[in-house]
C-alpha positions as CSV (number, residue, x, y, z in Angstrom):
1,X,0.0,0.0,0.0
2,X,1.7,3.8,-1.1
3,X,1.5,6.0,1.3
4,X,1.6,10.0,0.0
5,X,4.4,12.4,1.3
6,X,4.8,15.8,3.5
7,X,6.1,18.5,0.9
8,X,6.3,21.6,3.3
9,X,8.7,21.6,5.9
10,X,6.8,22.8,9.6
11,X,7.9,26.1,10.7
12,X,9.1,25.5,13.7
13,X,12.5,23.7,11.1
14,X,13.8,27.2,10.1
15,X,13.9,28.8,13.2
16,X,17.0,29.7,14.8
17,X,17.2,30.8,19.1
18,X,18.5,33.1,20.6
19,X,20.9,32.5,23.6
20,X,20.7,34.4,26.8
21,X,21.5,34.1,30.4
22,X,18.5,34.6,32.4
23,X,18.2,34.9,35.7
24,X,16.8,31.5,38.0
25,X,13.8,33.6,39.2
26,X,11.9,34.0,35.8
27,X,12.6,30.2,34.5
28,X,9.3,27.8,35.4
29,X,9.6,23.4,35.2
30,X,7.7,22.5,32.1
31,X,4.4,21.0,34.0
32,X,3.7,19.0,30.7
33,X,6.9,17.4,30.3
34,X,7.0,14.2,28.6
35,X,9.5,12.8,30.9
36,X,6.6,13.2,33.8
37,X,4.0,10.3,34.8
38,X,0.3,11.2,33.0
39,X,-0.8,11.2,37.1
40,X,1.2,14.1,37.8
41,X,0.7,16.2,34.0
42,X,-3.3,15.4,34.3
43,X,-3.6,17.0,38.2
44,X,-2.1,19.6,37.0
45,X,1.5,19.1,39.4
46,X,3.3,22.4,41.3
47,X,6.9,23.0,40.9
48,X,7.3,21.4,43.9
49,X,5.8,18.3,43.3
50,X,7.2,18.2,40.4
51,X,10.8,18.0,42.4
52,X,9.9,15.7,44.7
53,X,9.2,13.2,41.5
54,X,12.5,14.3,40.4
55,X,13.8,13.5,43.8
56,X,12.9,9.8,43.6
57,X,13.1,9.7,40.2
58,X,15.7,11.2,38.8
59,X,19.3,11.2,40.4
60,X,18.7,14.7,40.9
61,X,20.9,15.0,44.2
62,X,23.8,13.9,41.9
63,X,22.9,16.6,39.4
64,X,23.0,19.3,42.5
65,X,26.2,18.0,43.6
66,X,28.0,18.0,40.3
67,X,26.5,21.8,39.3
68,X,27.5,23.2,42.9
69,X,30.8,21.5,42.2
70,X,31.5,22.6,38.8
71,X,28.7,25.4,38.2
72,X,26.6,25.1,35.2
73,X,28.1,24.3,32.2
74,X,27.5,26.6,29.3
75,X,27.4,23.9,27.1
76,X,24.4,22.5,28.6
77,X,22.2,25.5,28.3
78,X,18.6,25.1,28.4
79,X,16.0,25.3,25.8
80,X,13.3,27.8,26.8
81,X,10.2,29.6,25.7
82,X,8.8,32.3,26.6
83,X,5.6,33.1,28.4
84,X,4.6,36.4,29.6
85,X,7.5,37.8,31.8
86,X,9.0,34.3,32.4
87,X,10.1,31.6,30.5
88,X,8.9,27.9,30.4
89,X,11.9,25.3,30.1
90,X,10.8,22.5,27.4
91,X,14.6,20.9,27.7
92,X,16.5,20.7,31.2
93,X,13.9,20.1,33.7
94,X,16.2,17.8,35.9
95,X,19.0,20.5,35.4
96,X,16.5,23.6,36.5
97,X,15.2,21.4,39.1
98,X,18.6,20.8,40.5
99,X,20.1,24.7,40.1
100,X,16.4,25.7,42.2
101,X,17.3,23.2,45.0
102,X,21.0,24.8,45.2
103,X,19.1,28.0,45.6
104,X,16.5,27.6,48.2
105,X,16.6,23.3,49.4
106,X,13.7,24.3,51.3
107,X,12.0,23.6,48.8
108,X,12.7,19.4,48.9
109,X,9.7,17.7,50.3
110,X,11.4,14.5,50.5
111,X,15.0,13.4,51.0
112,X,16.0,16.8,52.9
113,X,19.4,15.7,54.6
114,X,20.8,14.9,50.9
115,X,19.4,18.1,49.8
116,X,20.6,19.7,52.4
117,X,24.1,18.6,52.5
118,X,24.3,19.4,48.3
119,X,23.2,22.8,49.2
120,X,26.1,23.3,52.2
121,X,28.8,22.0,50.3
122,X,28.1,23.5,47.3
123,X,30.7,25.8,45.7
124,X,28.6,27.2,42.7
125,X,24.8,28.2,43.3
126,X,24.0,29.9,39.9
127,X,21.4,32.6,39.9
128,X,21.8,33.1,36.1
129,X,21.1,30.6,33.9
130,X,22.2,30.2,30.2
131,X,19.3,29.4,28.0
132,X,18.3,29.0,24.3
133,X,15.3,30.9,23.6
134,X,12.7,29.8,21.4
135,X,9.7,31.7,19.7
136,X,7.9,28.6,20.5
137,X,8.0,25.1,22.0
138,X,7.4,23.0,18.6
139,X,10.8,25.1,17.4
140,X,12.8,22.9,20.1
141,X,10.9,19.0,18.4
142,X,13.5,18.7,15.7
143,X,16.8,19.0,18.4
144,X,15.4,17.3,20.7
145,X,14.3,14.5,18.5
146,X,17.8,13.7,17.3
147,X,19.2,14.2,21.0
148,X,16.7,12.2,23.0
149,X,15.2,9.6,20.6
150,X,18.3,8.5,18.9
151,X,21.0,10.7,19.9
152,X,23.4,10.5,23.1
153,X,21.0,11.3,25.7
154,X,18.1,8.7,25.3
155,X,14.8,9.2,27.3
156,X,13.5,6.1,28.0
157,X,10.5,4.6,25.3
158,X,7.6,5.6,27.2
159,X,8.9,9.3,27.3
160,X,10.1,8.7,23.4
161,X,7.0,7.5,22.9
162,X,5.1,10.9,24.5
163,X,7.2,13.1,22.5
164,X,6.8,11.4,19.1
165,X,3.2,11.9,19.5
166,X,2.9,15.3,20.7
167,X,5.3,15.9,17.6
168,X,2.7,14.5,15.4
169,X,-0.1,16.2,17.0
170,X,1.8,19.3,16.7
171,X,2.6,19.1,13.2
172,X,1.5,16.6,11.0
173,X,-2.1,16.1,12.3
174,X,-3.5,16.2,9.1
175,X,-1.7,13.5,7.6
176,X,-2.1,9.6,8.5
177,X,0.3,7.8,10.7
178,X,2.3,6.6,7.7
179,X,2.8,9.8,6.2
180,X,3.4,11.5,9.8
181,X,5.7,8.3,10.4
182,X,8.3,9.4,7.7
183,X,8.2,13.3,8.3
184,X,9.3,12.3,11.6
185,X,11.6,10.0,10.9
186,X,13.8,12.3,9.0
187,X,13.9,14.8,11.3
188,X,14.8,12.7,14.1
189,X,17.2,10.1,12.1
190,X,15.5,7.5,12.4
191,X,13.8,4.8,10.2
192,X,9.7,5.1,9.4
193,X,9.0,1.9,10.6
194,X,10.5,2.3,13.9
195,X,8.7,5.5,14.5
196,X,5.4,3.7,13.0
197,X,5.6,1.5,15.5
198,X,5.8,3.9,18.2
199,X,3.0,5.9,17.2
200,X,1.0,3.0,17.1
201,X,1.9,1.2,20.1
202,X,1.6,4.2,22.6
203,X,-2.1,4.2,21.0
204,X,-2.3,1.1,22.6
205,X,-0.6,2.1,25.6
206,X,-3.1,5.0,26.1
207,X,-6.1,2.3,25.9
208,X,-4.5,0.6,29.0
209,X,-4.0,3.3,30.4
210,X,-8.0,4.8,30.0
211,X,-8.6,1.7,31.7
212,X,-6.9,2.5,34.5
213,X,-4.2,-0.4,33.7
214,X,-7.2,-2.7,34.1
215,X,-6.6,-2.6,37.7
216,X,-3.4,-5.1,37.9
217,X,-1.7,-4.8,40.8
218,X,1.4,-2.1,40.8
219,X,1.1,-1.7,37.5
220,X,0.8,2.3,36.4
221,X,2.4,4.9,34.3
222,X,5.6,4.6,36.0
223,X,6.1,0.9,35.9
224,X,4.7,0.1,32.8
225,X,7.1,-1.3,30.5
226,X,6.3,0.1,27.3
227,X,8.9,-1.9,25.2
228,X,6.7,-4.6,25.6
229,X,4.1,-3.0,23.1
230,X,6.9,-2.0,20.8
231,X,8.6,-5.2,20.7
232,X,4.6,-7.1,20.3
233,X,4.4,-5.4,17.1
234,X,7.3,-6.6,15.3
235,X,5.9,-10.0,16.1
236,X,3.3,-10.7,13.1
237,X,1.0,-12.9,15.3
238,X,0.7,-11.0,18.4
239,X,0.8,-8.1,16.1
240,X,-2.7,-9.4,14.4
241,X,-4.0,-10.8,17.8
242,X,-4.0,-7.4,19.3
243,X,-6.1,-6.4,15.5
244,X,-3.2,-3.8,14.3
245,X,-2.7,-4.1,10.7
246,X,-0.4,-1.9,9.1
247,X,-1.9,-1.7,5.9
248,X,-4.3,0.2,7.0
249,X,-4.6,4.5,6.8
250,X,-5.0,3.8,11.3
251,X,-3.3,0.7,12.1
252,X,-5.1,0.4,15.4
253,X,-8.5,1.4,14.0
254,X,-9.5,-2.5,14.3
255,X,-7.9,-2.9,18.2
256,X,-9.3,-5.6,19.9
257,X,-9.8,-4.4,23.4
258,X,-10.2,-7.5,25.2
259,X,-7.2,-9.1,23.3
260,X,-5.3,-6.2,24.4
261,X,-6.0,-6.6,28.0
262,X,-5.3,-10.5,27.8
263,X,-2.4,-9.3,26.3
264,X,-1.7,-7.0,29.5
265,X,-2.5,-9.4,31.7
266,X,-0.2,-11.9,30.7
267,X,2.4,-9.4,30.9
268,X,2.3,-7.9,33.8
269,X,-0.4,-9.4,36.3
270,X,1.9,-11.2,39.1
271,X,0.7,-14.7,41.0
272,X,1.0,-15.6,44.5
273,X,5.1,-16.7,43.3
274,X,5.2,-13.0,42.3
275,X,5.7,-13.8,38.7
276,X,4.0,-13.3,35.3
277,X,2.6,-15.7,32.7
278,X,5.4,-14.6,30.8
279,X,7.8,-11.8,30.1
280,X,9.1,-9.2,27.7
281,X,12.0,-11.0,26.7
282,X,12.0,-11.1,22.8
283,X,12.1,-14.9,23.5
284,X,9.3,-15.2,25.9
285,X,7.5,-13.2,22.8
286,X,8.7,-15.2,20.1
287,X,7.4,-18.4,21.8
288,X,3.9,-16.0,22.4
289,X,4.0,-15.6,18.3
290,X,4.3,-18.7,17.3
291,X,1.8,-19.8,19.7
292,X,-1.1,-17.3,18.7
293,X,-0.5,-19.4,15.2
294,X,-1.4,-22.6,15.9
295,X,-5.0,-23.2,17.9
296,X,-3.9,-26.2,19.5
297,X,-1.3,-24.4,21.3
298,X,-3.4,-20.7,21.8
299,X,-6.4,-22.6,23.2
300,X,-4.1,-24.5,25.7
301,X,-2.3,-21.1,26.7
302,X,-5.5,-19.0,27.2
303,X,-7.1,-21.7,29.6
304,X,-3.8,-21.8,31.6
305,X,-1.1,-24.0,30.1
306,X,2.4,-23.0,30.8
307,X,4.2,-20.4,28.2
308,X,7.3,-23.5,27.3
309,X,4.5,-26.2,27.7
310,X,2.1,-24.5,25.0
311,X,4.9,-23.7,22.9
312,X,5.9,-27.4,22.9
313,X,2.5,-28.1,21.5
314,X,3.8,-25.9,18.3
315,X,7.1,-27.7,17.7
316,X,8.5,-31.0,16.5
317,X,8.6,-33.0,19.5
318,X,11.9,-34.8,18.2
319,X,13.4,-31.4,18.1
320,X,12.6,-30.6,21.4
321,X,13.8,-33.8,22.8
322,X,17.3,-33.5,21.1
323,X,17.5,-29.7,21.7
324,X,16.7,-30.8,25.5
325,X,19.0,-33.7,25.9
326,X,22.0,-31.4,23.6
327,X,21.6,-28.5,26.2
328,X,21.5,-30.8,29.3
329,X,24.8,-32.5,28.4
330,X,26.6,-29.5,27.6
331,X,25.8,-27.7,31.1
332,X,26.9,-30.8,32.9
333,X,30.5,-30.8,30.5
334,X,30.7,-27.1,32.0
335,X,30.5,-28.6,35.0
336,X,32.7,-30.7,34.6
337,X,34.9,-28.5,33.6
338,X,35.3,-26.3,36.8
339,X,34.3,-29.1,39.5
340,X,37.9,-29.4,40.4
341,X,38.1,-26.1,40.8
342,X,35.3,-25.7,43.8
343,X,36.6,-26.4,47.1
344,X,33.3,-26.3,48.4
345,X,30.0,-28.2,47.0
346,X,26.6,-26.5,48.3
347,X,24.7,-28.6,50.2
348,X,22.3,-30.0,48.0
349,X,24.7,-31.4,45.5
350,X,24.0,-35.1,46.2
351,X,20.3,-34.9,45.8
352,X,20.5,-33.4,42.5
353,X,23.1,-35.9,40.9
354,X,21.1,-38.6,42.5
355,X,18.0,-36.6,40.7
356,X,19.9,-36.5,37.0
357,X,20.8,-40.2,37.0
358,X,16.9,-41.1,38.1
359,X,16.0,-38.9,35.2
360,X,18.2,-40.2,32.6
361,X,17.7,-43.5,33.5
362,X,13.8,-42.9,33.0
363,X,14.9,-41.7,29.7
364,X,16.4,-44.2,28.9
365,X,13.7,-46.9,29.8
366,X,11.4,-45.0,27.8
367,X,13.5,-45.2,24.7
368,X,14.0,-49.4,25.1
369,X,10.6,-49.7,26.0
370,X,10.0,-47.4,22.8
371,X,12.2,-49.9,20.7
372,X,10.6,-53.0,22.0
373,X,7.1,-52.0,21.2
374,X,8.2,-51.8,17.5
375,X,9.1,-55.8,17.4
C-alpha cells in the first residue's frame, strides 16, 4: 500500500534561538513534560511536586552536587520559551530542578538531609542561567528529536513515545500515521518503521491506560514497560492478535480491546510466586508468536497452560527432545569442567546428581521400551 508524502517543511525547522542568560527567578519546570507520569501532568502538578518526583526519580541529588561543584556548564544551556515575563523550560527540567534546589533546598519535600548537605557543600549556586530561547515550543521537536530519541541522551520509550506523538499532533495532524511516520523519521534520524511502531503502540498504551491499567496490581504509568508494546508489534501474530494491521490509513483502528487486556494481563499481572505468565524477553514473545499461530497451542495457553509447555504443542517434538537432551549434556560438560576447581559443594549437590541419573535412566527406559514395542 503507497503512502503519500509531507512536501512543506513545519515552521518550527527554520527557526534559529537566541541565547541568553537569564536569571533562576523568571525560569518555570515544564508542568507537561513528557519525561513526567500522566498522574502528575493530568492534576495539573506544582513545581514542587514536580521536584519531589524528580527527587525519587531522577538522580537529581547527583545533578545538584556535580553543578555546585563545577557550576553550570554553558554547554548544557537550556532550551526555553517564553511566556509572559518568564520563561517555560521544554529541555533541562532535571538540570533547573537541581540549580532551584542549590538556591533555596527548602523547597525538597522529601529526602531533605541529601538536599541539604548538596546545598552546604556547594561551591557554585547559579542565579543566572544560560538558555536558548525559542519563539515557540514545537521550534525545540527537531533538536530534541535527534538528542533524546536516537541521539546520546536517550529518554526512556515511554517518554520517546510521548514526545513522538505530541510531535505528530503538533505538526503533521493532518496526515495519517504513515505519512506522519516518515516526516518524523527524517527529522529525528530514524527509520519510518520504527517511528510507525511507536506511534501506534503508545495508541495502545493510552487504551491501557484509560482503563486505568485494568486494575493489575502495581502496574501504572511509571512501571509500565512500554517496550513490551513496541517489541509485540514486530511480532506478526501478536501483532494481528492485538487487530493492528499496518496496511491500513490507522493501524489500530481495528484494536481488539479484550485481546489487548489479555495481552496485558499476561504481561504484567503477578501470581502468588510474584511472577507473570510470561515476560518481555523477545524470546518469551517469540514463543507467544508462534503460539497465537497454531490453535492447539493458543487454546491451551489462554485456559492456563504453561508459556514452554504450550509452545511445545507448536514444535517438533523430536526437536525438542534433542535440543533438551544437547543443552542438558553440555551444562553438565561445564560442569565438569570447573568441579575441580570448587573447594566447596553447596549442600544439595548429592540430591541433584542422585536426581539426573533417576532422570536419565527414565529416559532411557522410555526409549528401550519405545524400541521393543516396534518388534
Amino acid at each position: 500500500m503507497r503512502h503519500g508524502t509531507i512536501k512543506n517543511k513545519p515552521k518550527y525547522m527554520e527557526a534559529s534561538p537566541a541565547y541568553i542568560k537569564i536569571p533562576l527567578s523568571r525560569l518555570k519546570l515544564d508542568l507537561n513534560n513528557p519525561r513526567l507520569p500522566k498522574s502528575l501532568r493530568d492534576k495539573g502538578a506544582s513545581e514542587e511536586e514536580i521536584i519531589e518526583y524528580m527527587l525519587f526519580d531522577a538522580s537529581l541529588i547527583e545533578l545538584m552536587m556535580a553543578i555546585g561543584e563545577n557550576n553550570f556548564f554553558p554547554g548544557e544551556q537550556l532550551l526555553v520559551v517564553k511566556e509572559g515575563d518568564n520563561y517555560k523550560v521544554v529541555e533541562g527540567n532535571r538540570r533547573l530542578g537541581a540549580v532551584k534546589l542549590l538556591s533555596n533546598p527548602a523547597l525538597a519535600k522529601v529526602q531533605k538531609t541529601k538536599v541539604q548537605r548538596a546545598y552546604e557543600e556547594a561551591k557554585f549556586r547559579p542565579d543566572e542561567i544560560p538558555c536558548l530561547v525559542f519563539e515557540e515550543g514545537g521550534q525545540i521537536h527537531n533538536y530534541l528529536g535527534y538528542r533524546h530519541i536516537t541521539g546520546i541522551k536517550e529518554w526512556k520509550l515511554l517518554e520517546k513515545a510521548r514526545y513522538l506523538t505530541s510531535l505528530r499532533n503538533d505538526n503533521f495532524s493532518d496526515a495519517d500515521i504513515h505519512q506522519a511516520s516518515r516526516a518524523i523519521a527524517k527529522i529525528i534520524g530514524s527509520s519510518l518503521d520504527y517511528v510507525r511502531r511507536i506511534l501506534v503502540g503508545f495508541q495502545i498504551y493510552r487504551q491501557i491506560e484509560d482503563e486505568k491499567f485494568y486494575k493489575i496490581r502495581d502496574l501504572g504509568d511509571t512501571t509500565f514497560h512500554f517496550n513490551y508494546i513496541a517489541d509485540s508489534l514486530n511480532k506478526v501474530n501478536v501483532r494481528e492478535f492485538l487487530g493492528v494491521d499496518f496496511s491500513l490509513t490507522n493501524p489500530a483502528e481495528n484494536l481488539n480491546p479484550k485481546e489487548v487486556q489479555t495481552w496485558a494481563t499476561w504481561l504484567f499481572e503477578k501470581n502468588d510466586q510474584n511472577k507473570t505468565r510470561l515476560t518481555g524477553t523477545s524470546n518469551d514473545l517469540s514463543k507467544l508468536n508462534k503460539i497465537l499461530a497454531n490453535e492447539q497451542a493458543k487454546a491451551a495457553f489462554e485456559k492456563g497452560l504453561e508459556l514452554e509447555r504450550a509452545y511445545e504443542l507448536t514444535e517438533d517434538l523430536n526437536e525438542i527432545f534433542k535440543d533438551s537432551i544437547v543443552k542438558s549434556s553440555q551444562y553438565l560438560e561445564q560442569a565438569d569442567h570447573v568441579v575441580h576447581r570448587i573447594h566447596e559443594f553447596y549442600p544439595e549437590l548429592e540430591e541433584d546428581l542422585l536426581s539426573i541419573r533417576k532422570l536419565t535412566q527414565k529416559i532411557k527406559n522410555a526409549k528401550d521400551s519405545s524400541a521393543d514395542e516396534k518388534f
